[in-house]
C-alpha positions as CSV (number, residue, x, y, z in Angstrom):
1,X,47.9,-42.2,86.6
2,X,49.8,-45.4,86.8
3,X,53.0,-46.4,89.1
4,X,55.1,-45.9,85.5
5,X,53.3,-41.7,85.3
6,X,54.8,-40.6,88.8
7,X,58.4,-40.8,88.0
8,X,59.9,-37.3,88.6
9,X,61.8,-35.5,85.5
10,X,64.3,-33.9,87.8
11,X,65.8,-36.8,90.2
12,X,64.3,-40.1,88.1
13,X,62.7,-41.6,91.0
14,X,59.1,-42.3,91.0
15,X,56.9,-40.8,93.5
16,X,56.8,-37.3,91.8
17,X,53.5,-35.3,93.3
18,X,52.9,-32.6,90.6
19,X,52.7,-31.4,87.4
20,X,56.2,-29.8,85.7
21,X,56.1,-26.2,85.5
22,X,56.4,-24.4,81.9
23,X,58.6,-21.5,82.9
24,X,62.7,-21.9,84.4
25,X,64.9,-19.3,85.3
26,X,67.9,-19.4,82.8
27,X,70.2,-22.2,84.5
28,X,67.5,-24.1,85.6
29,X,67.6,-27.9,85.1
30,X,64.2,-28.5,83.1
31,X,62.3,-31.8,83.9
32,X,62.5,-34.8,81.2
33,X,59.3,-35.8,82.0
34,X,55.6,-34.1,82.8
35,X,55.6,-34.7,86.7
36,X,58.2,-33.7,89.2
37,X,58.6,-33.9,92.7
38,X,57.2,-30.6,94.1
39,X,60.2,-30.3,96.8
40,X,62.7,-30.9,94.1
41,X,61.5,-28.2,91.9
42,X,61.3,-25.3,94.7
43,X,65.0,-26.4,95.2
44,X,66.0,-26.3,91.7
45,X,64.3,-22.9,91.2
46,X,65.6,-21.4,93.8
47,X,68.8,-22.2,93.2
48,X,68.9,-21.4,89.6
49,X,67.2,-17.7,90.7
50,X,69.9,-17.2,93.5
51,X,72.7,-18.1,90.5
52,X,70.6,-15.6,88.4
53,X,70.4,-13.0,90.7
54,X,74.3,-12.8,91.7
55,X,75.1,-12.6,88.4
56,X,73.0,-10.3,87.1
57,X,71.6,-8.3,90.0
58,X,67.7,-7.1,90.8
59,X,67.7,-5.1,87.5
60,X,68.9,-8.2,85.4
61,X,66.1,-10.5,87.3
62,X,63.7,-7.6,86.0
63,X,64.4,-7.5,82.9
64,X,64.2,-11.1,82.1
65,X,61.4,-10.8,83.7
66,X,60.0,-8.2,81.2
């Protein structure tokens, strides 16, 4: 991995610390590139799951889920 491999997908800055994961809630902003800042992502899922989850409920969250 080179300095030009750790740029993050979500934010654009480099120092990104893991790999991209391959599942988003509906909502969720998906990374543009392989690696992603870990604390970035957590944020960005949980945000997208909260927006998720108000609008659709537990039983909507299941059945996406499903």
């Amino acid at each position: 991995m080179d300095d030009s491999d750790d740029i993050c997908g979500l934010c654009g800055e480099p120092g990104a610390d893991k790999v991209a994961g391959p599942y988003h809630w509906p909502g969720e902003a998906i990374p543009d590139s392989y690696y992603v800042h870990a604390e970035y992502e957590e944020q960005e899922c949980a945000r997208a799951f909260a927006e998720f989850l108000a609008k659709y409920g537990e039983r909507g969250v299941w059945e996406f889920l499903r």
